[in-house]
C-alpha positions as YAML, in Angstrom:
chain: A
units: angstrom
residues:
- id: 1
  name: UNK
  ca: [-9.04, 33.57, 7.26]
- id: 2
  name: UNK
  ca: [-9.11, 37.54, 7.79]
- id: 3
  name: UNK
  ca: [-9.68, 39.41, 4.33]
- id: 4
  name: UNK
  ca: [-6.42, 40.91, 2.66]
- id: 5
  name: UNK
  ca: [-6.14, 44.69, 3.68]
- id: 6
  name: UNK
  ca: [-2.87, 46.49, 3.13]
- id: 7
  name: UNK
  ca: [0.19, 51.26, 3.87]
- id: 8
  name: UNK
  ca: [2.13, 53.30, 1.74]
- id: 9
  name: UNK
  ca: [5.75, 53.52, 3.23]
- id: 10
  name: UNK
  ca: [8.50, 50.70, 3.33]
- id: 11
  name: UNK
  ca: [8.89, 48.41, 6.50]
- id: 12
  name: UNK
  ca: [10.61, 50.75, 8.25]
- id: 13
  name: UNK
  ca: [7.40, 52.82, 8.68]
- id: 14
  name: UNK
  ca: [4.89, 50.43, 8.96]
- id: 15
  name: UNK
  ca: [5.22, 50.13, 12.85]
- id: 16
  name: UNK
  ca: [4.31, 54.45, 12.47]
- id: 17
  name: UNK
  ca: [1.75, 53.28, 9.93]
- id: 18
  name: UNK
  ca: [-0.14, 51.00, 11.75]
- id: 19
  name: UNK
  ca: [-0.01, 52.77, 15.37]
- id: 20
  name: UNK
  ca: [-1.10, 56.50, 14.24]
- id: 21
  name: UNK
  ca: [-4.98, 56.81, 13.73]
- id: 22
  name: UNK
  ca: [-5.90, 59.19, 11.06]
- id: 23
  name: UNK
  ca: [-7.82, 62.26, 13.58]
- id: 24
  name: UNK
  ca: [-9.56, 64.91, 13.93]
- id: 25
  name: UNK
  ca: [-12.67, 66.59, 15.73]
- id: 26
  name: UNK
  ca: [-15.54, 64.64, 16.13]
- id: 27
  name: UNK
  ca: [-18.73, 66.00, 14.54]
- id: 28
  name: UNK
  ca: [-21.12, 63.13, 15.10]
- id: 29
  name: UNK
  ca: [-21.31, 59.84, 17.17]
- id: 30
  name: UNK
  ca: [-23.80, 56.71, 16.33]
- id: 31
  name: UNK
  ca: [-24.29, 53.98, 18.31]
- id: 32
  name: UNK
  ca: [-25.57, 50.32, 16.77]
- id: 33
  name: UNK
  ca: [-26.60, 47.23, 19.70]
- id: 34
  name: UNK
  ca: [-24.94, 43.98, 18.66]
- id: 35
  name: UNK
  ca: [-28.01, 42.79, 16.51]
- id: 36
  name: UNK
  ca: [-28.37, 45.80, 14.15]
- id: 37
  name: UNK
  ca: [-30.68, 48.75, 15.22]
- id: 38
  name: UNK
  ca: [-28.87, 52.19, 16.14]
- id: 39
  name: UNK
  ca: [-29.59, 53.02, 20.45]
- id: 40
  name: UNK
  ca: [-28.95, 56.23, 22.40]
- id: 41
  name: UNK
  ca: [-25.28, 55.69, 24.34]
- id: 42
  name: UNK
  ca: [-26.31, 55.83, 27.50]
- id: 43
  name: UNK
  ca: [-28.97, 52.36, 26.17]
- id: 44
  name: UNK
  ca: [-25.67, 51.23, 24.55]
- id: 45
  name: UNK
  ca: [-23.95, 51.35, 27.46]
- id: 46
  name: UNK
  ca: [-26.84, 49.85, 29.78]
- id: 47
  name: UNK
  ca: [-26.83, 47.08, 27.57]
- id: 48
  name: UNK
  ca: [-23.27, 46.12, 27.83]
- id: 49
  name: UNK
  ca: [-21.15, 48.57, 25.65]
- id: 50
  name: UNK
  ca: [-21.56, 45.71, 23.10]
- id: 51
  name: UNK
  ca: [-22.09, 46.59, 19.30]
- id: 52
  name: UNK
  ca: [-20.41, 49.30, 16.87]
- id: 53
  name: UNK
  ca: [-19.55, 52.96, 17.36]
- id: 54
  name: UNK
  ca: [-19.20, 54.99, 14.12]
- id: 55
  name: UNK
  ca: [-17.64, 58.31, 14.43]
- id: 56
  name: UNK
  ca: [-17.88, 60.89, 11.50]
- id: 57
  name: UNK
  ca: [-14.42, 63.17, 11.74]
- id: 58
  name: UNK
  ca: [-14.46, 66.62, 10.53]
- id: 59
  name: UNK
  ca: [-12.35, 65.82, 7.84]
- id: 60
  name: UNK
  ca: [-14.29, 63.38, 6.75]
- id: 61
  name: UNK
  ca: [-13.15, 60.35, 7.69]
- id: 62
  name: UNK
  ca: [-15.46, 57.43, 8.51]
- id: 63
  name: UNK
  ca: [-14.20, 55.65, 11.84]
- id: 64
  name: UNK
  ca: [-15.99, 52.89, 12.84]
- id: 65
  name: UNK
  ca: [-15.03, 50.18, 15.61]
- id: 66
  name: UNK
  ca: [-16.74, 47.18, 17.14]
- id: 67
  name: UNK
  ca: [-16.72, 46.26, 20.78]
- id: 68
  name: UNK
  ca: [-17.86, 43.45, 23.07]
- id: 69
  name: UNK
  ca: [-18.26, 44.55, 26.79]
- id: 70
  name: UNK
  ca: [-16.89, 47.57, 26.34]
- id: 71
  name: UNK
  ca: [-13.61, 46.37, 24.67]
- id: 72
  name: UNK
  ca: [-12.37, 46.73, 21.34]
- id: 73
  name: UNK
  ca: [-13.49, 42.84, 19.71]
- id: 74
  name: UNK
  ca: [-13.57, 42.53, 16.18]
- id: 75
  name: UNK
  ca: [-13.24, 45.53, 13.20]
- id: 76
  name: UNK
  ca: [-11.94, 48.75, 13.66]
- id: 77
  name: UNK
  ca: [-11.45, 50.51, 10.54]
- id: 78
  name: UNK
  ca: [-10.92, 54.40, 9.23]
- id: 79
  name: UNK
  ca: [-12.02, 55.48, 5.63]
- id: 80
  name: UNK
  ca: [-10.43, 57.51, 2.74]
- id: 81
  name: UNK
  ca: [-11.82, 61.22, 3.35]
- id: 82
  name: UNK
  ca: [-15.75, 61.65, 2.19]
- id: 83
  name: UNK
  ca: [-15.32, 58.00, 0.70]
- id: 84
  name: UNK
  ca: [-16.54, 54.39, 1.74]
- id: 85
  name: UNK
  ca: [-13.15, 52.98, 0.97]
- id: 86
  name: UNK
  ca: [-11.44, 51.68, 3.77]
- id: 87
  name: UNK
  ca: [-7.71, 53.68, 4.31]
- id: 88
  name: UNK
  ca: [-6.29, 51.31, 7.43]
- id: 89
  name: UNK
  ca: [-8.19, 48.58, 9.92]
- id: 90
  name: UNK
  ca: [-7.53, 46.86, 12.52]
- id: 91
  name: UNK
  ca: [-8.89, 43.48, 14.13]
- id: 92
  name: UNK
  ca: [-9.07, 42.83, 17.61]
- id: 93
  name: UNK
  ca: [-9.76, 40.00, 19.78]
- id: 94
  name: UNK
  ca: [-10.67, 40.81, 23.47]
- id: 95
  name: UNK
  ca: [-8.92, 44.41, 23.35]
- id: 96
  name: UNK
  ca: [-5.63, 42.81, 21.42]
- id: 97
  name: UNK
  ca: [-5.00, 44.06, 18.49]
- id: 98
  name: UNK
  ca: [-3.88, 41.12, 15.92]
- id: 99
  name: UNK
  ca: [-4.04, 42.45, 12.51]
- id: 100
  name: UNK
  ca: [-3.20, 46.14, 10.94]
- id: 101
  name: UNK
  ca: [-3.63, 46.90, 7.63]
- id: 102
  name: UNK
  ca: [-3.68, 49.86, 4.71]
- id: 103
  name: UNK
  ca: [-5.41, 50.07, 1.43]
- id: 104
  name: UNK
  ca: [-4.24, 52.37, -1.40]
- id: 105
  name: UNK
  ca: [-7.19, 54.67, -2.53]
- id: 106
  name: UNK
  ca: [-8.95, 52.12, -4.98]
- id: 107
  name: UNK
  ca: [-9.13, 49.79, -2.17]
- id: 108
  name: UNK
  ca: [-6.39, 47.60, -3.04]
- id: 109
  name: UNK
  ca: [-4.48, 46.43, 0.00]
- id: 110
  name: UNK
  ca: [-1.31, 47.99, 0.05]
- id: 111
  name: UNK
  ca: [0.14, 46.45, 3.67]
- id: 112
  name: UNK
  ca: [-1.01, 43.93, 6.13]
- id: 113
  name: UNK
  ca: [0.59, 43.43, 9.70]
- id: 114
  name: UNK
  ca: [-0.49, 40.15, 11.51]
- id: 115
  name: UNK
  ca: [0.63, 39.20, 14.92]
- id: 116
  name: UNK
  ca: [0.46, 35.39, 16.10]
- id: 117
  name: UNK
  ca: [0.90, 33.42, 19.33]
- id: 118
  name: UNK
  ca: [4.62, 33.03, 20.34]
- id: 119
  name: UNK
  ca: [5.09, 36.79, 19.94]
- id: 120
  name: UNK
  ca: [5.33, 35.79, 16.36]
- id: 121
  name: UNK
  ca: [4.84, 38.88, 13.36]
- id: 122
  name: UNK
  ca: [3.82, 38.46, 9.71]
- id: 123
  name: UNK
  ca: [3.97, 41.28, 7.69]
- id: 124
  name: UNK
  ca: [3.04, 41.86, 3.90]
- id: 125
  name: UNK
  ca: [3.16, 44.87, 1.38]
- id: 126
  name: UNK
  ca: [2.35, 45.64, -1.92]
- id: 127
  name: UNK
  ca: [2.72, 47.44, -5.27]
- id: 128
  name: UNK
  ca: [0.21, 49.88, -6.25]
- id: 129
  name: UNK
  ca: [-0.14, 47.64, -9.31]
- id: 130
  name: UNK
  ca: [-1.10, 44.63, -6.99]
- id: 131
  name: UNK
  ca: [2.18, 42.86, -7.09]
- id: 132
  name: UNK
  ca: [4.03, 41.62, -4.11]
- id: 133
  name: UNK
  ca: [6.58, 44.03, -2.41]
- id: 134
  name: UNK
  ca: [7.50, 41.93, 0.63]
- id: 135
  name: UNK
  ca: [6.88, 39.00, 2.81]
- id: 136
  name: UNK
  ca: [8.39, 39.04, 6.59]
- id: 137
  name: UNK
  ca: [8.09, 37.30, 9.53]
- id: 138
  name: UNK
  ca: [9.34, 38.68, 13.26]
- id: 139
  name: UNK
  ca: [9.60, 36.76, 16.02]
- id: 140
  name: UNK
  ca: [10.47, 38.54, 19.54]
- id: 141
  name: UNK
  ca: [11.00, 41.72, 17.49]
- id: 142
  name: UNK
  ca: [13.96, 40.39, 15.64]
- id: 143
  name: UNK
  ca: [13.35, 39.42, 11.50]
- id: 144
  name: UNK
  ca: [13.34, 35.62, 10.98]
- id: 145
  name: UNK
  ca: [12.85, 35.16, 7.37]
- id: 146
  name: UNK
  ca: [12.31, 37.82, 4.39]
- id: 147
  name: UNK
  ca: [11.77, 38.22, 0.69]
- id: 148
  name: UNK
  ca: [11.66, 41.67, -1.59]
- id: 149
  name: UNK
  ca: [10.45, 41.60, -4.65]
- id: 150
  name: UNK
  ca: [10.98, 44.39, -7.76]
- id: 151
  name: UNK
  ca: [8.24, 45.46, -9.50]
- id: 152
  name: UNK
  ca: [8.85, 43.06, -12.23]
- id: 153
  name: UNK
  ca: [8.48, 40.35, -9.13]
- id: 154
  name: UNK
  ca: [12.00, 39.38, -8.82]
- id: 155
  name: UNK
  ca: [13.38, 38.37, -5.73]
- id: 156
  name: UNK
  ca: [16.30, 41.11, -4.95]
- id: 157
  name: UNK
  ca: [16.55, 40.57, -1.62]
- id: 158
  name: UNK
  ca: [16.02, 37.59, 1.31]
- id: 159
  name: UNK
  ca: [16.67, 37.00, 4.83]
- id: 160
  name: UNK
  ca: [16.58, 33.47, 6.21]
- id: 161
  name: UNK
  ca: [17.01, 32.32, 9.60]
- id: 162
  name: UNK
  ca: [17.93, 35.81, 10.92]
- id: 163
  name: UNK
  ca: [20.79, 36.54, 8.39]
- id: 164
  name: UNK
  ca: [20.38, 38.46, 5.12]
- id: 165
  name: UNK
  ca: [19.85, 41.53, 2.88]
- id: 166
  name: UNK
  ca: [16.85, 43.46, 3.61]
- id: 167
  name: UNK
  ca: [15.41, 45.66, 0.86]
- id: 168
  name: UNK
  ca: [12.82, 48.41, 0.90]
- id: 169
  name: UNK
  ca: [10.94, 50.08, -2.01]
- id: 170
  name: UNK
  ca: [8.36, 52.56, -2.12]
- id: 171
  name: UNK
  ca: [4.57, 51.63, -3.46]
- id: 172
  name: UNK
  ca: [6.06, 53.08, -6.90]
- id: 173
  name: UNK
  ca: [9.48, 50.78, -6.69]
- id: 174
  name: UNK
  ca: [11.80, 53.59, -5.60]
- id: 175
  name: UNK
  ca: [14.50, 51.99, -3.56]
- id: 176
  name: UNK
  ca: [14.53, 53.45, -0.05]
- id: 177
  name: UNK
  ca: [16.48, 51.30, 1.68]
- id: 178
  name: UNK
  ca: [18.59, 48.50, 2.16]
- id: 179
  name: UNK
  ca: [19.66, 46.74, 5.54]
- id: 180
  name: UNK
  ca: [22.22, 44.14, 6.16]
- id: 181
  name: UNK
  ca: [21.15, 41.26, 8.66]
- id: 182
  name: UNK
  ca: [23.03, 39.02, 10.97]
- id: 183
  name: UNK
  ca: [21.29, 36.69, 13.98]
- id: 184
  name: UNK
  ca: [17.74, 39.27, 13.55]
- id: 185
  name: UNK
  ca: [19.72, 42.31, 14.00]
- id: 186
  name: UNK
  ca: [20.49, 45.28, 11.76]
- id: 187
  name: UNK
  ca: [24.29, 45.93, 11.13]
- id: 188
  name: UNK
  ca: [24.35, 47.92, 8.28]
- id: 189
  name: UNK
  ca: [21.80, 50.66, 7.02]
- id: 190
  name: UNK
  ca: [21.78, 52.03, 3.92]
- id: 191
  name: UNK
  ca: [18.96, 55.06, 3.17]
- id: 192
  name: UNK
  ca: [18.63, 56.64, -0.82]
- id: 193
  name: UNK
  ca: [17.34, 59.72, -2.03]
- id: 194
  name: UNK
  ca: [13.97, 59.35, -4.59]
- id: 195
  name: UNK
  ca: [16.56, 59.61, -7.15]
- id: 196
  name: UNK
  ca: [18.84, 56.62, -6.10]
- id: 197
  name: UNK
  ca: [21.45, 58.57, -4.53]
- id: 198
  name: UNK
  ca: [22.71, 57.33, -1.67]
- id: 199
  name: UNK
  ca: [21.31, 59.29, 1.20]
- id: 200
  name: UNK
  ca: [23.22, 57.71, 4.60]
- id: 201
  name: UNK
  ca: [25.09, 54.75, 5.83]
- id: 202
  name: UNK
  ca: [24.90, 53.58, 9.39]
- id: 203
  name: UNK
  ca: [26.58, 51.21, 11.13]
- id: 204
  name: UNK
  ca: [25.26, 49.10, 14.13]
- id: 205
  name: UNK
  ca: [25.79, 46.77, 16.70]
- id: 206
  name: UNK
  ca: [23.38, 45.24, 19.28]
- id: 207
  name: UNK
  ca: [20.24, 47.47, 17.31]
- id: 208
  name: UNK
  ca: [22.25, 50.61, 18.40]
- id: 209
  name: UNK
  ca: [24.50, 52.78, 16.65]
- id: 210
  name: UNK
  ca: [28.08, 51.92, 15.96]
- id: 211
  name: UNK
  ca: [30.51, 52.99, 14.77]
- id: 212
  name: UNK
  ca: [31.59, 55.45, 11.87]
- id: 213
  name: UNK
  ca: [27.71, 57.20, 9.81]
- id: 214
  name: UNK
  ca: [27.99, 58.87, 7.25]
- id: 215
  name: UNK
  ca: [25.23, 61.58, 5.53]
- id: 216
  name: UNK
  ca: [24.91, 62.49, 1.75]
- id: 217
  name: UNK
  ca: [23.11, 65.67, 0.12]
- id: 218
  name: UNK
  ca: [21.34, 64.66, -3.13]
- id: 219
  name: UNK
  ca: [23.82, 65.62, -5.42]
- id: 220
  name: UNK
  ca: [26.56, 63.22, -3.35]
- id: 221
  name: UNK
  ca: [28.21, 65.56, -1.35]
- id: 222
  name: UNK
  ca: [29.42, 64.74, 1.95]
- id: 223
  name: UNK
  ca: [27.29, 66.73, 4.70]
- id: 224
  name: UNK
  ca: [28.45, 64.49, 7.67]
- id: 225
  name: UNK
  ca: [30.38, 61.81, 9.63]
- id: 226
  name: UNK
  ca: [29.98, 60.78, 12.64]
- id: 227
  name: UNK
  ca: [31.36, 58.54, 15.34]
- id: 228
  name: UNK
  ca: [28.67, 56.58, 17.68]
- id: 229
  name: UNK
  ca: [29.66, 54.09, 20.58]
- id: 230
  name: UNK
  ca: [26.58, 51.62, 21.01]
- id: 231
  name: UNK
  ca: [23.80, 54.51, 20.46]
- id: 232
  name: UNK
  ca: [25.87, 57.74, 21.83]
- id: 233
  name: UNK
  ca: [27.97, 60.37, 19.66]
- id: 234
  name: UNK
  ca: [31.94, 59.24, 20.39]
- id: 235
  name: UNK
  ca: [34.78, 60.79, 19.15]
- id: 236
  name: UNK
  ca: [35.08, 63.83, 16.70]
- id: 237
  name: UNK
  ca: [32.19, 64.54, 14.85]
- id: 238
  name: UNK
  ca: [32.62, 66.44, 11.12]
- id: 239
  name: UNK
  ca: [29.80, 68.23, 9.42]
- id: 240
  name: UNK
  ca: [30.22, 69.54, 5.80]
- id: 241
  name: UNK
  ca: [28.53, 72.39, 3.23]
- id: 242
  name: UNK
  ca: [29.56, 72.67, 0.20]
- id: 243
  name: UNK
  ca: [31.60, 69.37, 0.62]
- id: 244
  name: UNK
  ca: [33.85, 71.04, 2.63]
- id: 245
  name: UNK
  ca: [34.13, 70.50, 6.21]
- id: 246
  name: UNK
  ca: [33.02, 73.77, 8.25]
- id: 247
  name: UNK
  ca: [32.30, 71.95, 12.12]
- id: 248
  name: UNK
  ca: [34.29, 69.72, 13.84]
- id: 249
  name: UNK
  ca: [32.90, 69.04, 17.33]
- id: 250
  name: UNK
  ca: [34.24, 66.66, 19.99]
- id: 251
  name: UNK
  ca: [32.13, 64.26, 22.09]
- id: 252
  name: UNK
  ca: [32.83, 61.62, 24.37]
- id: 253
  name: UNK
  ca: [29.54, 59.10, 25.72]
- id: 254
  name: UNK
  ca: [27.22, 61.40, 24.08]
- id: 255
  name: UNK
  ca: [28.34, 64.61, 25.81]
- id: 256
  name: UNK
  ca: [30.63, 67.21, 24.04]
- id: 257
  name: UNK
  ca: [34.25, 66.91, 25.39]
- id: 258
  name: UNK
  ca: [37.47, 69.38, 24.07]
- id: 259
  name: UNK
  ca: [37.70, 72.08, 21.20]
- id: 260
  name: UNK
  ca: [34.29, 72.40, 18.84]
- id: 261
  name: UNK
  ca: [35.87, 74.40, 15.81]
- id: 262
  name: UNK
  ca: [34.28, 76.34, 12.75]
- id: 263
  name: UNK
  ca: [36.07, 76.87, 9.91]
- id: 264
  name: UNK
  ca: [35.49, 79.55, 7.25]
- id: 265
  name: UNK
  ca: [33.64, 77.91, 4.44]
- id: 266
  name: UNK
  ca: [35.37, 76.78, 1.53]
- id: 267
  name: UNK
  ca: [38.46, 76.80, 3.14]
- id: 268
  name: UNK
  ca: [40.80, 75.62, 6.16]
- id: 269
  name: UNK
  ca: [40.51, 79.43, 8.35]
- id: 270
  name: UNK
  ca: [39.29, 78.63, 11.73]
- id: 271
  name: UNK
  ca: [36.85, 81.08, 12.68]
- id: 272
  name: UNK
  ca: [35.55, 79.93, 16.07]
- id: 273
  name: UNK
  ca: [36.84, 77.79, 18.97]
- id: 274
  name: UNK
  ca: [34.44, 76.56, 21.72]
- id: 275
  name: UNK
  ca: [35.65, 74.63, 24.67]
- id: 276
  name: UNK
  ca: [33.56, 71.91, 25.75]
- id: 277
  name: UNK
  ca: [33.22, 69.58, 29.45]
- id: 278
  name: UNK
  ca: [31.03, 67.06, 30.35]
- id: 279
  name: UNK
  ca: [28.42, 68.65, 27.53]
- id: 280
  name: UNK
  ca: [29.06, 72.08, 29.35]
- id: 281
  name: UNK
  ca: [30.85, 75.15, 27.89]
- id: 282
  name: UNK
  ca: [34.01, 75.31, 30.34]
- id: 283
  name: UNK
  ca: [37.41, 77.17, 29.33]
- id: 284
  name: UNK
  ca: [38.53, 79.90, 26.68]
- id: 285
  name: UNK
  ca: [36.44, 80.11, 23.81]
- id: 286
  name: UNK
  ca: [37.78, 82.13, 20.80]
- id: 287
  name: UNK
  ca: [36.22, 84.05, 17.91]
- id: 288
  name: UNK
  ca: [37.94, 85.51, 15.07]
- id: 289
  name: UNK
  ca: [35.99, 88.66, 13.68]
- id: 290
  name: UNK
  ca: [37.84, 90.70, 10.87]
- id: 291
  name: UNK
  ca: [40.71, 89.54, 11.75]
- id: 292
  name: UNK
  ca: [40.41, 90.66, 15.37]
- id: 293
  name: UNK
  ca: [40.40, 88.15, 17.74]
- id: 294
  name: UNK
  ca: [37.68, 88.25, 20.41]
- id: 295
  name: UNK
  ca: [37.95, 86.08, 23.53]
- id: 296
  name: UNK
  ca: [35.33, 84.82, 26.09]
- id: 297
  name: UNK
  ca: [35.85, 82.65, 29.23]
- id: 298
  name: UNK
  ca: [33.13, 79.89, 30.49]
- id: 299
  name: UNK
  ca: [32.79, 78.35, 33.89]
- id: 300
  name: UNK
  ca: [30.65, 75.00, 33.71]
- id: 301
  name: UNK
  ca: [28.71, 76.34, 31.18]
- id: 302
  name: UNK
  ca: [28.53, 80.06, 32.67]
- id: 303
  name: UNK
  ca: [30.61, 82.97, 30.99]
- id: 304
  name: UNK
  ca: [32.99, 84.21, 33.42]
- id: 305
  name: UNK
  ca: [35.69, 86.66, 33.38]
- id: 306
  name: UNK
  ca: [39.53, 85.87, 32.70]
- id: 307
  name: UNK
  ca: [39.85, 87.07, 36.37]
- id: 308
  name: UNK
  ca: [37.65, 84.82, 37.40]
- id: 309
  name: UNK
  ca: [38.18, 81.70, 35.03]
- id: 310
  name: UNK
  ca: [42.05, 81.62, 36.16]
- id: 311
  name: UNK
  ca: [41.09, 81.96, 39.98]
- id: 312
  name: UNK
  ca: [38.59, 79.34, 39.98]
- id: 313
  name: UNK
  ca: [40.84, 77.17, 37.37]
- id: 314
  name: UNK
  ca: [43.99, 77.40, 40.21]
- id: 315
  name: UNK
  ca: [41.99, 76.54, 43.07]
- id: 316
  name: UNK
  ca: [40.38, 73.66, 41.02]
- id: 317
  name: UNK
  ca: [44.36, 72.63, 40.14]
- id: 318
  name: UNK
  ca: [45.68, 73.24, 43.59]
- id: 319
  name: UNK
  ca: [41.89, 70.97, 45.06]
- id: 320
  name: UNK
  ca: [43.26, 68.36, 42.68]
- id: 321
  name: UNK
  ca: [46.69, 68.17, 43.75]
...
């Protein structure tokens, strides 16, 4: 049984956690043969690229990572800066990686990542007072089963058989997220600020985008919704300061599509008017400066005269007829 090690973000960075190496220059390389004594690396190699290589970053991280004919077999592991104490490792069996994990900086495992035959996924995280934050297991990518725990080790949250609540807290217990389940898939996303206020809600079907988002400042003020269509901006997008709406811009499959308008902040004065097609500026486009009103004229996305916008605009009309 592999030795508890444990990463200090919720489950929806662990993947980021467990994939990004702590790096940085290399300012000396030692090579140890399979049985112990430290060799030269071109005798390591001529002897099989079997054994350790330990790596001492300029930043003073430790890496060190065992191999068996030249592939990664065994412990790879990266330490705290000038410390002993192990920050993440990995384990790997004939180049596959089957285990990730993070310690906090006392050594006490703060995440654990496990893969298993099947394309199976177990993942575990803890408090940074040693009490359990979460127990989940994947299979083909999709969450299976699930329990969160508070810090006082109550169960808040669960997922069984693919359908649930899915809750993320910090190492501290700061609530970060919450995620509603159905058949392994997320439908409904919910992110908070550090101080609890809600920070976004997402909506989503097939793992993509769907339907009406919405994003929160910290003090609860509105500063967007949007419309997505499986994982592409559809339909008119609003964007706020102040709580007050100040961008509404059009989009249709991901592309901008019709009249982008500005408004004045604070109130309802439109100030700008860009025409959009297929993601391109194309038409009249309208600015109001002072009071004066200053017009431009684009041409699949180039600015054009009027002259030249209404000539090329009739011959498109009269090609179309």
């Amino acid at each position: 049984m592999m030795k508890q090690m444990a990463v200090s973000l919720g489950c929806l960075f662990l993947l980021a956690s467990c994939t990004k190496s702590p790096h940085d220059e290399i300012v000396k390389t030692a090579y140890y043969h399979t049985y112990g004594p430290q060799v030269g690396e071109d005798e390591w190699k001529a002897q099989g690229s079997s054994g350790e290589v330990v790596q001492t970053l300029q930043n003073g991280i430790e890496v060190r990572r065992e191999y068996e004919n030249g592939v990664l077999h065994g412990t790879s592991s990266w330490s705290f800066p000038y410390s002993k104490i192990v920050q993440r490792a990995e384990e790997y069996m004939n180049g596959k990686r089957i285990l990730c994990a993070a310690n906090f900086e006392n050594g006490s495992p703060e995440l654990e990542e496990e893969w298993e035959p099947g394309d199976k996924k177990v993942t575990h995280a803890w408090y940074n007072d040693g009490a359990p934050r979460l127990l989940e297991e994947y299979q083909n990518g999709r969450i299976v089963e699930g329990k969160y725990f508070t810090l006082e080790g109550d169960v808040e949250g669960s997922v069984s058989s693919g359908h649930g609540l899915r809750i993320e807290r910090n190492s501290t217990g700061q609530l970060s997220l919450k995620e509603e389940v159905r058949f392994g898939d997320i439908m409904k996303r919910e992110t908070f600020f550090p101080n609890g206020q809600l920070r976004e809600v997402v909506l989503f079907q097939g793992n993509k985008k769907h339907g009406e988002s919405k994003r929160f400042a910290e003090n609860g003020q509105t500063v967007a919704i949007e419309n997505w269509m499986f994982g592409e901006l559809d339909g008119v997008q609003i964007y706020f300061e102040g709580g007050q709406p100040v961008r509404q811009i059009p989009y249709v499959l991901g592309k901008r599509e019709g009249t982008e308008v500005h408004f004045r902040p604070g109130t309802e004065d439109v100030i700008e008017e860009i025409s959009w097609h297929n993601d391109e500026r194309h038409g009249i486009s309208k600015t109001y400066v002072a009071n004066i009103l200053v017009t431009e004229w684009y041409w699949r996305g180039g600015e054009v005269t009027e002259s030249q916008y209404k000539s090329r605009n009739g011959a498109t009309i009269l090609t179309s007829r």
